[in-house]
C-alpha positions as CSV (number, residue, x, y, z in Angstrom):
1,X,-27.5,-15.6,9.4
2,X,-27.3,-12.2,8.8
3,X,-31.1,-11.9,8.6
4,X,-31.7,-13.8,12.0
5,X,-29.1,-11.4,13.6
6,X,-30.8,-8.3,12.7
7,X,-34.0,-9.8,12.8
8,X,-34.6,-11.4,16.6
9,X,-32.5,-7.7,17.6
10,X,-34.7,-5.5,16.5
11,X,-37.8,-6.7,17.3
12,X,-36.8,-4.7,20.9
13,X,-36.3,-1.4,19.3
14,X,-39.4,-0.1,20.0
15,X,-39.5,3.0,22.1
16,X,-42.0,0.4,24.6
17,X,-39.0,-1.6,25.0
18,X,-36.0,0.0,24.5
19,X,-34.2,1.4,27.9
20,X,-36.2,-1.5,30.0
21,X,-33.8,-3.9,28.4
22,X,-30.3,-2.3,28.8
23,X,-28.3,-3.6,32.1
24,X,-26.2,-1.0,34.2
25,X,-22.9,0.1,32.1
26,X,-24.1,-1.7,29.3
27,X,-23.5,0.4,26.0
28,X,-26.8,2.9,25.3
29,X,-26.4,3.9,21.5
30,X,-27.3,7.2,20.1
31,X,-28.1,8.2,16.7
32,X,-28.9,11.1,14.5
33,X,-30.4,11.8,11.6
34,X,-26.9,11.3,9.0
35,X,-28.2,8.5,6.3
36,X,-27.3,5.9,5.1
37,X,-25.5,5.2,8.7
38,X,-28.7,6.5,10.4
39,X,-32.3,7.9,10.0
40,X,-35.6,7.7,11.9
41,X,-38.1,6.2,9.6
42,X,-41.8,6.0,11.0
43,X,-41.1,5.4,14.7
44,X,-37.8,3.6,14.1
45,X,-34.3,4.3,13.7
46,X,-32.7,2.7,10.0
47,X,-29.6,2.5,8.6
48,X,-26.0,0.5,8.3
49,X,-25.1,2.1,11.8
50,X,-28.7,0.4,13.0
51,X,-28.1,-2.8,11.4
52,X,-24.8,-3.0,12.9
53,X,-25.7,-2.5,16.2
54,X,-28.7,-5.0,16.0
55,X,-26.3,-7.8,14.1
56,X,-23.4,-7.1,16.9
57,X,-26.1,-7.1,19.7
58,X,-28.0,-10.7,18.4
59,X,-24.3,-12.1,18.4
60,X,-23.5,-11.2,22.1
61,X,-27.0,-12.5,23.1
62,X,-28.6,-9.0,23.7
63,X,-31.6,-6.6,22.9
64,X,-31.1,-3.5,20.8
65,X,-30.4,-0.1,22.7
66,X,-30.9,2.7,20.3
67,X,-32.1,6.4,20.5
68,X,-32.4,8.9,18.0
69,X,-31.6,12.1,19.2
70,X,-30.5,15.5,17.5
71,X,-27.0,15.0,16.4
72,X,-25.9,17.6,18.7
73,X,-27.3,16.1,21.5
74,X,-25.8,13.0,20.7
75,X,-22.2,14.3,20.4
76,X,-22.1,16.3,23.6
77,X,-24.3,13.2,25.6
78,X,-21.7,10.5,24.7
79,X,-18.9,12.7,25.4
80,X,-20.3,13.8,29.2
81,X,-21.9,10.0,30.3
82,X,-20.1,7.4,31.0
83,X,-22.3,4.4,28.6
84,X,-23.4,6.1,25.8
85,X,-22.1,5.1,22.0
86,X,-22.8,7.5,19.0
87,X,-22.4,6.8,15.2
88,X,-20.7,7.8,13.2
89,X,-18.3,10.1,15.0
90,X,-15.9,11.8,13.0
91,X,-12.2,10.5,14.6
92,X,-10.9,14.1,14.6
93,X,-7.6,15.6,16.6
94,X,-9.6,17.7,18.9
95,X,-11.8,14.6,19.6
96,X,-9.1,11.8,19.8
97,X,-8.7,12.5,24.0
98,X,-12.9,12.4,24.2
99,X,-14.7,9.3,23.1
100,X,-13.3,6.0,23.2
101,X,-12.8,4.9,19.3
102,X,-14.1,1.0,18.9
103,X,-15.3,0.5,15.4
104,X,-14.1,1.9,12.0
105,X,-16.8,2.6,10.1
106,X,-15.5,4.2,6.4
107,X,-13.9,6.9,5.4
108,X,-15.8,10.1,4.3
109,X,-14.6,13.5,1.7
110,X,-16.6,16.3,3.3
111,X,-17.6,18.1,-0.1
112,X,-19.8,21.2,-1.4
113,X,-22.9,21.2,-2.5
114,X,-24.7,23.8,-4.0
115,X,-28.7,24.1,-5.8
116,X,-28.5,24.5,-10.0
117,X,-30.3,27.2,-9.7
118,X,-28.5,29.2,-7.7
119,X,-26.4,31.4,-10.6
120,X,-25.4,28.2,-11.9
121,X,-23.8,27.2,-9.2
122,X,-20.2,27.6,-11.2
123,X,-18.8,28.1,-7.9
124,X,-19.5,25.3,-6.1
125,X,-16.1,24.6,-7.8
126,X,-13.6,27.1,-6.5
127,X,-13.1,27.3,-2.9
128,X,-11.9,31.0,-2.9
129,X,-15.3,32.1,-4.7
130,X,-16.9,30.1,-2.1
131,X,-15.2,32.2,0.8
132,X,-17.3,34.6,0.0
133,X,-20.4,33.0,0.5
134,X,-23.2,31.8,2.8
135,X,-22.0,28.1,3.9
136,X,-24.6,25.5,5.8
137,X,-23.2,23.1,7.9
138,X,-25.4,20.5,10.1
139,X,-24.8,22.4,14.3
140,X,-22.0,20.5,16.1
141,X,-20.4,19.0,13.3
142,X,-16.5,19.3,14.0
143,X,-16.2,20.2,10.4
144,X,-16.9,24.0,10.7
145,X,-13.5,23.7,11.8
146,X,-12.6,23.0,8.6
147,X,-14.3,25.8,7.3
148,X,-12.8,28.6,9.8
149,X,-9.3,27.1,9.1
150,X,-10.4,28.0,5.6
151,X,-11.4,31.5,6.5
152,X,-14.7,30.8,6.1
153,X,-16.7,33.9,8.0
154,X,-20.4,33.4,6.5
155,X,-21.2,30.1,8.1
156,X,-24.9,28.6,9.2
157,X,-25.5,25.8,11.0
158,X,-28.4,23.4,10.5
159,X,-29.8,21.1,12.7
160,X,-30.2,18.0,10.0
161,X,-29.8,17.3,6.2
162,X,-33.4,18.0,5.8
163,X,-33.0,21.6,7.0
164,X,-29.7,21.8,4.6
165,X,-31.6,20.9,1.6
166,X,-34.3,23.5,2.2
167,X,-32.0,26.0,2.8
168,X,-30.4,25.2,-0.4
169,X,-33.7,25.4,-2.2
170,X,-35.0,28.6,-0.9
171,X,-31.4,30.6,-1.7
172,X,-31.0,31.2,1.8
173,X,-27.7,29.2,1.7
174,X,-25.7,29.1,-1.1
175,X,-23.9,25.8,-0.9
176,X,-24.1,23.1,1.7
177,X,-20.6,21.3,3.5
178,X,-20.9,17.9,4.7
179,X,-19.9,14.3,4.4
180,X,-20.2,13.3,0.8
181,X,-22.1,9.9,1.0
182,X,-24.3,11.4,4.2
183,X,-25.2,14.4,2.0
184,X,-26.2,12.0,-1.0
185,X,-28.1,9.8,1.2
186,X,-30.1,12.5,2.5
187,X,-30.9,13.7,-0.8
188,X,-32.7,10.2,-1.6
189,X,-34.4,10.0,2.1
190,X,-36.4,13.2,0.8
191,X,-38.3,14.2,-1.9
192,X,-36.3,16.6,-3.4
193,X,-35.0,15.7,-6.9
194,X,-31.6,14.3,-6.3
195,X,-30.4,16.2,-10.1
196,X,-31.5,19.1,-8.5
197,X,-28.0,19.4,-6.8
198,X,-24.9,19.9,-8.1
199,X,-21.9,18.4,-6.5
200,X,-18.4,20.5,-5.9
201,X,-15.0,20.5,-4.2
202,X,-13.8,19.2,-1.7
203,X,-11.9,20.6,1.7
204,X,-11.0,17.5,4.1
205,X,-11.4,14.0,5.1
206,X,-11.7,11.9,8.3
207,X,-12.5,8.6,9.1
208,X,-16.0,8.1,10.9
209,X,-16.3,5.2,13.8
210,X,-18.8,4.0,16.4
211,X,-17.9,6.2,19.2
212,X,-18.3,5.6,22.7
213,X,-17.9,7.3,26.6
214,X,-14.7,7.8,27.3
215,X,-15.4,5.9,30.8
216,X,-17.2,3.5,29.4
217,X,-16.0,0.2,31.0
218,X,-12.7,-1.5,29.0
219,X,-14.6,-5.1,28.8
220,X,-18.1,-3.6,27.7
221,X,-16.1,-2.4,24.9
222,X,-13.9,-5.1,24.1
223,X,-17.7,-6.9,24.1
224,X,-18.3,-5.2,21.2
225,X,-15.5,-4.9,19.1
226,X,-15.5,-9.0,19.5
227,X,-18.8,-9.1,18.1
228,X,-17.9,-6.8,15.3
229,X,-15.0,-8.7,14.3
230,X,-17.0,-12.2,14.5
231,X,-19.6,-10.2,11.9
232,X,-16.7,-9.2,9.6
233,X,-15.4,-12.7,9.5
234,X,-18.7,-14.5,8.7
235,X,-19.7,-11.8,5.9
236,X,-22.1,-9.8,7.7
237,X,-20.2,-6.9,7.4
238,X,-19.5,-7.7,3.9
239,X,-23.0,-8.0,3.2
240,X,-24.8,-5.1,5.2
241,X,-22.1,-2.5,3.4
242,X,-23.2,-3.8,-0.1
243,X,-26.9,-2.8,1.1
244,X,-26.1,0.7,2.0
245,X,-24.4,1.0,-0.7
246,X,-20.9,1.6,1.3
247,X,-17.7,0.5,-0.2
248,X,-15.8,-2.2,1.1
249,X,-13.2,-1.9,3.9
């Protein structure tokens, strides 16, 4: 079932088809590149968030909708329109009046990361010896505020995971903040040794969802949170979360 789900969905989410399929105030959903929810792979987007979607769409009898965009983009887009979605939005107090919250997703540790070879990295470990350095966060990300609560000063934003990592690598950062199983994820996605990075401490939490417009209509998303909770009770859910890799909710 789960395979005939995800299977008849997808076959629309080429970039041919996608947007001739989606009817007015109908959910459009944005992506960004934040493995293992989502990734662009060839011309295609991947991931739990993208299986999801396609599963919940084949269930309510419709074609796949799906953009990846820059994580930014995304953010701002579904917070400004009126039938955008985004995943995975971190549910975060500044956030809770912006976005209409349908779909919990998993929880996430937003965690440290650092290169071995930068001094050892025996930092990575103690959050006042990390005050003092050069922090890379992705651009938008909500957890910078974490980082300023902190008082953080030195931070630099990123525009992916891939851009992170290579920062990392060239010393021009010296630890990476993000989402612990996005960060991981990434890691595998590239070809950068995943041993090559050392994982540290930890400064917050938040629980990530499938996000949508705020004046996104109350049926279109009650649409989907039916067809999510039909996929949880056949297994679906169950079963996508074992291939990602995601613990259980």
């Amino acid at each position: 079932m789960l395979n005939s789900f995800i299977a008849a969905a997808m076959i629309l989410l080429s970039s041919q088809t996608i947007a001739q399929v989606r009817a007015s105030g109908e959910i459009e959903w944005l992506v960004g590149d934040l493995p293992p929810f989502a990734w662009k792979e060839g011309n295609k987007p991947r991931g739990y968030g993208v299986d999801l979607i396609a599963a919940m769409a084949g269930r309510m009898g419709r074609s796949v909708d799906i953009s990846p965009v820059p994580w930014a983009r995304a953010v701002a887009t579904t917070r400004e329109g009126d039938h955008y979605g985004v995943l995975p939005l971190a549910r975060t107090p500044d956030r809770e009046d912006q976005y209409r919250w349908l779909i919990k997703l998993t929880q996430v540790r937003y965690t440290f990361f650092a290169h071995r070879k930068q001094e050892g990295a025996a930092y990575i470990n103690d959050i006042d010896a990390l005050r003092t350095r050069k922090i890379g966060v992705l651009r938008g990300s909500p957890i910078t505020n974490n980082l300023q609560a902190a008082r953080f000063t030195q931070i630099v934003t990123a525009t992916n995971y891939n851009d992170l990592l290579r920062l990392l690598e060239l010393g021009a950062i010296d630890a990476a903040y993000a989402g612990q199983p996005m960060f991981l994820a990434a890691i595998r996605q590239t070809s950068f040794p995943e041993n090559d990075f050392v994982t540290g401490v930890s400064l917050g939490s938040a629980n990530l969802y499938l996000g949508a417009s705020l004046k996104l209509d109350g049926d279109e998303a009650e649409r989907w949170v039916n067809a999510y909770k039909a996929l949880l009770n056949d297994g679906t859910v169950a079963k996508l979360r074992r291939r990602y890799d995601l613990p259980a909710l």
